[in-house]
N, C-alpha and C positions, 0 to 999 in steps of 0.2 A: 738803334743807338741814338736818334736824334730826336724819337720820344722818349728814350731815356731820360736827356739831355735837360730838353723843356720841363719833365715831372719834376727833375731835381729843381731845375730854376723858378717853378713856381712854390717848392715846399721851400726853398730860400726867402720867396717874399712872403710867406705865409708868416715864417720866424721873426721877421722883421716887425709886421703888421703885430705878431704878440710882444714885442717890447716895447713898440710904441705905445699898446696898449697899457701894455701894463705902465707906462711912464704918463700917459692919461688919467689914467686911473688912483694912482697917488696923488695928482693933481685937482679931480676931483673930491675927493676927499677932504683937501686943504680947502679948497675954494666954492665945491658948491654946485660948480659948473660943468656939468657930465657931459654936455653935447659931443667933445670932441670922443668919450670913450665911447659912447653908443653909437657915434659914426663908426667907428674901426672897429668896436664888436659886431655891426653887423657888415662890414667887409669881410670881416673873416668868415663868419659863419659861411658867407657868399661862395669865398675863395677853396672853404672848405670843404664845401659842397661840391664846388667842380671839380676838386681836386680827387677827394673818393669817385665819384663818377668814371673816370679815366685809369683808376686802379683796380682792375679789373681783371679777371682770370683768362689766359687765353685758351684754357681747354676747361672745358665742361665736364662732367662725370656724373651723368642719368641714369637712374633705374628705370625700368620699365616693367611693367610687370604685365603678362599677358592673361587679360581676361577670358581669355578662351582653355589657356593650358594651367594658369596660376605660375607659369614658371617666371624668374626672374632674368632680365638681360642688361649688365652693366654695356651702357653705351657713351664712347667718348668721343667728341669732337674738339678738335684742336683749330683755330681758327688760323694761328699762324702758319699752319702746314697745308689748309684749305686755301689759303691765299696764294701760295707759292704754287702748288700747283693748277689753280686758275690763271695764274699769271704767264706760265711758262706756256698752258693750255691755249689761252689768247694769242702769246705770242707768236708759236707754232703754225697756226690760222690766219696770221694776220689781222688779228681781230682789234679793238680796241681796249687796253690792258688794264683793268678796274686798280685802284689808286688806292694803296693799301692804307693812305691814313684816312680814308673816307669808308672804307670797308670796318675799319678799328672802331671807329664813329659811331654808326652802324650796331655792330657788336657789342659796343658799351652801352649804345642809351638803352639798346633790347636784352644784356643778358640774362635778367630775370625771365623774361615772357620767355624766351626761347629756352633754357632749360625746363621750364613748366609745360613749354610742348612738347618737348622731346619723353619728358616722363607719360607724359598722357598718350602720344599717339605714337612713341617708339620709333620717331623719324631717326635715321641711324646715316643721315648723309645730307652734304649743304651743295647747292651749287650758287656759285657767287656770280654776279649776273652786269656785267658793266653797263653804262652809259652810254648812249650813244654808238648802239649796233648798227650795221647795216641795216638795210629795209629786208623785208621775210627774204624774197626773190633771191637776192642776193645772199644773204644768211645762209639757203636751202642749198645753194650752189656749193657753197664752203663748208658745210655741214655733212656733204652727201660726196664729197670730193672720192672718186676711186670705188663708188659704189655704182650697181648701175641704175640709167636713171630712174626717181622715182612713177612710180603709178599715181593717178588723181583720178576722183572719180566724176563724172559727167556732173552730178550736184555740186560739186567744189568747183570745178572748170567754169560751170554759168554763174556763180558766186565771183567770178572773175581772180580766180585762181591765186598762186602763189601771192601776186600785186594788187589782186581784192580784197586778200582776207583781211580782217577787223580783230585789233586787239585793247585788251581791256588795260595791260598794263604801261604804268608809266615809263620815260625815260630817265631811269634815277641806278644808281650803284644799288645792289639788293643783294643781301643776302636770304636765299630759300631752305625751306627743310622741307625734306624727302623722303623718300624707303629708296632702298637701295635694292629690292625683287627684282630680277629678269623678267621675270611675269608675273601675272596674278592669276590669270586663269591655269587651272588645273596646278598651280602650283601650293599644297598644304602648309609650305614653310613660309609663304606669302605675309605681309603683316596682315593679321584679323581684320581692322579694319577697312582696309582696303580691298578684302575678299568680300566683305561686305557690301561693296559698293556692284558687285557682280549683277549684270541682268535688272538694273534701272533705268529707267529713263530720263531725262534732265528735270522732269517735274518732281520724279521721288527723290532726285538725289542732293535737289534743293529746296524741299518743302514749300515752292513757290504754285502757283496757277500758270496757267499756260500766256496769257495776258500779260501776267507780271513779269515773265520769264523775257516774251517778245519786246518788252518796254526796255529791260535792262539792254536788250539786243541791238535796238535801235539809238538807244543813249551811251551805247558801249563800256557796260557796265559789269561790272563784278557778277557772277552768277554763283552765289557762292553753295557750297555742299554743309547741308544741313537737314541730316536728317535721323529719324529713331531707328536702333537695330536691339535685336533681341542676342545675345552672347552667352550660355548658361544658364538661363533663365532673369540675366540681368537686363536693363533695358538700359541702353547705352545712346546718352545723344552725342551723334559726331560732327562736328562741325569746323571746318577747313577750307583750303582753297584746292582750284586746279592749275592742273600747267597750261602755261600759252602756247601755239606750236614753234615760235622763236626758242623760248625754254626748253619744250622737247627736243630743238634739234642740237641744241646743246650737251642736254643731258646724256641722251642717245648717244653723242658720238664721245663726248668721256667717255662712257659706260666700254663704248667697244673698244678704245684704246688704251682700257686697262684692263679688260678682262677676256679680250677675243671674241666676245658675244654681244649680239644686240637685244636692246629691252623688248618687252613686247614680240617674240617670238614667236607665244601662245596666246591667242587675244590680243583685242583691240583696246585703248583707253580714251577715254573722252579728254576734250583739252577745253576745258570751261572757258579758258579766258581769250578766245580765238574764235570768232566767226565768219562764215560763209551767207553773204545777202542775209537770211532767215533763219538760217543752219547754223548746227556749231560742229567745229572741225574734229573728229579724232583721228588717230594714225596707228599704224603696226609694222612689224618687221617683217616681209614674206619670207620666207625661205628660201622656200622654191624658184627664185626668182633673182634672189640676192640684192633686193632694194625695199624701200619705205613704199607703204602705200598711202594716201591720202584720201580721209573721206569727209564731206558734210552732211548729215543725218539731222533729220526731223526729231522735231522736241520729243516726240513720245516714241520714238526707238528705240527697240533695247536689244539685246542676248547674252545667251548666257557667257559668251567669251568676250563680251563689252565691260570693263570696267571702269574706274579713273583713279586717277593717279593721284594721291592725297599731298598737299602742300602747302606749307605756312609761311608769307614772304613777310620780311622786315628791310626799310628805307629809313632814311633819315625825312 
């Protein structure tokens, strides 16, 4: 209601700004002297400008079309409905409750890109991502609350564990796009392109050297996915992000607290944006066991129930 309120009161002075106008503009005409209309025409253009900006749809409506089946899938995201239940989600946690007029923000300066990815890679889910989270440690605690504890594997424990690992992303409000899979492996209803990412290793699955990959490592840098796949005999370049392990443990426990189940069930997913000393972090759901496992893995590791988890973030 109280950005209702502001849109109205800025299309109030917008009305004002064209009368004055237009009462400049008769003036120049008598006298000659345009300065003051071509000041106010280019305020408005100005006003006018931010004003469509902030006018802005809260739900999206994407086709997607799947290169692998040809089939078609209307996909909608509602932002106001993805806020409220981030919101309620933080609160539940005690988490830090992301600030809807800066998530709107967010939302508007990005709606173009973000519907153009959703059509392209079929991401069918946002997770909204506040400021100023806990540290992982902590995070992992609140994240895993009522599960039993997780597993780590000896490579992540000497990477100095939950309170060592190294993350690529900022401390900012973010809105993410997603797939919304339980798994990827062995699952055929998976998004195409993320089945694609199956049995790589962080060099294929970022087109980078082993070198460049280690630089990005030690500068704690984006490692981004970018790489060529074949689809029907189309050759498709994919290029995205991954999740952090802070993000997975998010995402994760949405996932279980709306649907009974946890992600990664079947296979592992790489978390690009999350490092161990040398290593970059991925995770999975055991079963058998009823908790997360934790691993750090060597740049040229792969298998075949190794994937990652494809993801596009937007910040102000």
């Amino acid at each position: 209601m109280l950005e209702c309120q502001q849109l109205k009161s800025e299309y109030s002075q917008l009305e004002t700004l064209k009368q004055e106008f237009e009462t400049a503009f008769d003036e120049a005409v008598k006298t000659g002297n345009t300065e003051k209309a071509k000041q106010l025409k280019t305020e408005i253009q100005e006003k006018l400008k931010s004003l469509k900006e902030k006018i802005v749809p809260r739900e999206i409506k994407a086709i997607f079309i799947n290169p692998e089946t040809s089939e078609q899938k209307e996909i909608i995201i509602n932002i106001q409905e993805k806020t409220q239940e981030a919101q309620e989600f933080y609160k539940k946690h005690n988490l830090p409750i992301p600030n809807e007029q800066e998530i709107m923000s967010v939302w508007r300066k990005n709606h173009k890109e973000i519907k153009e990815e959703i059509e392209k890679y079929g991401y069918d889910n946002v997770l909204i991502i506040p400021e100023d989270l806990p540290d992982t440690e902590n995070l992992h605690n609140q994240m895993t609350e009522g599960y039993n504890a997780s597993w780590t594997s000896g490579n992540f424990d000497q990477g100095g564990g939950f309170a060592g690992s190294k993350h690529t992303e900022q401390q900012k409000v973010k809105i993410i796009l997603c797939h919304n899979d339980q798994n990827i492996y062995q699952n055929q209803e998976a998004n195409v392109f993320e089945k694609a990412t199956l049995n790589k290793n962080i060099m294929q699955l970022s087109g980078l050297t082993e070198q460049e990959i280690n630089q990005k490592i030690q500068n704690q840098e984006n490692i981004p996915i970018n790489f060529e796949t074949e689809i029907n005999n189309q050759k498709i370049q994919i290029q995205a992000e991954g999740l952090s392990l802070n993000e997975y443990f998010i995402f994760q426990r949405q996932y279980f607290e709306k649907n009974q189940k946890h992600l990664d069930e079947n296979g592992w997913t790489w978390l690009l944006k999350t490092f161990s000393a040398s290593r970059v972090v991925n995770s999975y759901w055991y079963s058998g066991a009823a908790r997360l496992r934790v691993y750090a893995l060597d740049l040229d590791d792969s298998g075949g129930d190794l994937a990652c988890r494809l993801s596009r973030s937007f910040s102000n």
